[in-house]
N, C-alpha and C positions, 0 to 999 in steps of 0.2 A: 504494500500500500504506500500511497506518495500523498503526502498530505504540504499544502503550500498555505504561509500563515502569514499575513499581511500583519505587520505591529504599527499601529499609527500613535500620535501621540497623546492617548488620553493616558490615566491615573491608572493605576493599576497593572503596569507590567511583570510583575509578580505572578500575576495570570499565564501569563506567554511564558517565563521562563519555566514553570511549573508543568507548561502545558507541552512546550519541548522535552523535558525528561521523563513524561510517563510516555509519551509517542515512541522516544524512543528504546525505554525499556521496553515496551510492546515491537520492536523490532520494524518500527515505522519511517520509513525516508521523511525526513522535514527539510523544506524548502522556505526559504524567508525573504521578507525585503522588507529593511526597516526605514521607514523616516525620521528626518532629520530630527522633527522635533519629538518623536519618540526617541532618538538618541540622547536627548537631553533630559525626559523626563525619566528614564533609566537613571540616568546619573541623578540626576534629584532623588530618587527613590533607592537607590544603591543595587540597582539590579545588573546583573549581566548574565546575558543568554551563553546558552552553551556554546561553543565553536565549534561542535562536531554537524554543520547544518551548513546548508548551499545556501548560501546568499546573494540575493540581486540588488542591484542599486536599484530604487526605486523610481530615478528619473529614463529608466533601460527601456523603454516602451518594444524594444524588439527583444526582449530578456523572452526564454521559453513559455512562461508561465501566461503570457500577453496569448499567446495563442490557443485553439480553441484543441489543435491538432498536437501537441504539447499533453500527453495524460497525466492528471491531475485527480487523484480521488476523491480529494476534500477539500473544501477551501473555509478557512478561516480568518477572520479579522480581528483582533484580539492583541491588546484593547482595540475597539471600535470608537472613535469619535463620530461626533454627531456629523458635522460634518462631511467624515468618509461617508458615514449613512445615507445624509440626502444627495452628496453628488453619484454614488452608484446607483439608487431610486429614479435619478433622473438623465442616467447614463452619459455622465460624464466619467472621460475616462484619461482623465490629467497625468496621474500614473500611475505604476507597474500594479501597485493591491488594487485600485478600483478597476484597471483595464481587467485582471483578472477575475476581479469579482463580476464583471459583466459578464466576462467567457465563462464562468461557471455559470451564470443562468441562463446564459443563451445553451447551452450543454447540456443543460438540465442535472448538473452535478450538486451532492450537496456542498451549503454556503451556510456559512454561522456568522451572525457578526455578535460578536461580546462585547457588549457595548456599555460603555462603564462612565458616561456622564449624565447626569443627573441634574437638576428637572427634564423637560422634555417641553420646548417648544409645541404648537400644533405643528408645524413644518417638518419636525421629525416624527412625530406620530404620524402622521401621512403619510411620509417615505416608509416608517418601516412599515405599515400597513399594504403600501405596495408590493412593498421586496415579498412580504409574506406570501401575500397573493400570487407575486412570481413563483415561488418555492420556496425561499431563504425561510432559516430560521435566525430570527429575533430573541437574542441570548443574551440580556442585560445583567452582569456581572450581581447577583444579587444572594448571598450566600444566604442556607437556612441554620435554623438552631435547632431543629426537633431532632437531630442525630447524635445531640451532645456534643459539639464539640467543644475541643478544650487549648486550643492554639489556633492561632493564627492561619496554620499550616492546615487544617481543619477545615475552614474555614476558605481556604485557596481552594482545597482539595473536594470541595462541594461542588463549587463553581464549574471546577477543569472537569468533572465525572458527567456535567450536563451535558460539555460540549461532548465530550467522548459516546457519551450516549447517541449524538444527535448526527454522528459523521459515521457512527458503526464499528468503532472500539472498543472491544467488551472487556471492560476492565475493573477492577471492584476498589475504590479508594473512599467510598462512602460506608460505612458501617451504621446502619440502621439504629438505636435504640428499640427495643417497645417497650 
């Protein structure tokens, strides 16, 4: 499986790196292309992604991942700014994550965007009601407590088990309470 994760720059890349090392203990190709100003909210946040992952510049619009002919299993946006949300709703395709978030629904490939800014304009309620409509799923970064958790890391590991559910990684990182 080839799973390609756009990281733009909202809050929460803790999400994306989290979400790179269970992919790839599950034995999963990750492909990425990070933005600029995801590069810097990393750094504000003290995160760094793995380096075992194929990286594109995200201004590459002829990078593989841009093409429809390019197989791609999954595509994810993570974190999702608002943003990326409405210019892929309204296909625009400035670069490398939103070109490929178009080609994942013009492919009809699964598409997650985790989308981790908060409130929500009407303007993004519309987009993602569109993407939905196209196929995406609409994955707002929003962790639960009924499992008990007790870290931080709990509490990432909610979040990352949606997406994994939603792309067809069967992978158990949530432990139930009853």
């Amino acid at each position: 499986m080839r799973v390609f994760i756009g990281v733009t720059g909202a809050s929460g890349q803790i999400y994306t790196r989290r979400l790179i090392e269970v992919l790839h203990e599950e034995g999963v190709d990750v492909e990425i292309s990070v933005t600029r100003p995801a590069e810097y909210v990393m750094k504000r946040e003290g995160v760094d992604l793995p380096e075992n992952v194929r990286k594109y510049d995200p201004e590459d619009l002829t990078a593989p991942p841009a093409s429809g002919t390019y197989r791609i299993d999954a595509y994810v946006v993570c974190p999702c700014t608002l943003h990326t949300l409405s210019s892929v709703a309204a296909g625009v395709t400035g670069d490398l994550i939103k070109r490929a978030a178009v080609v994942a629904l013009k492919e009809d490939r699964p598409l997650v965007f985790v989308v981790r800014e908060t409130p929500w304009p009407r303007s993004a309620l519309q987009a993602a009601l569109k993407l939905r409509e196209e196929g995406a799923v609409i994955l707002p970064a929003c962790p639960a407590f009924y499992h008990s958790p007790t870290t931080i890391d709990d509490l990432v590991d909610y979040v990352i088990q949606k997406v994994l559910d939603a792309i067809g990684v069967e992978v158990d990182l949530v432990r139930y309470q009853p």
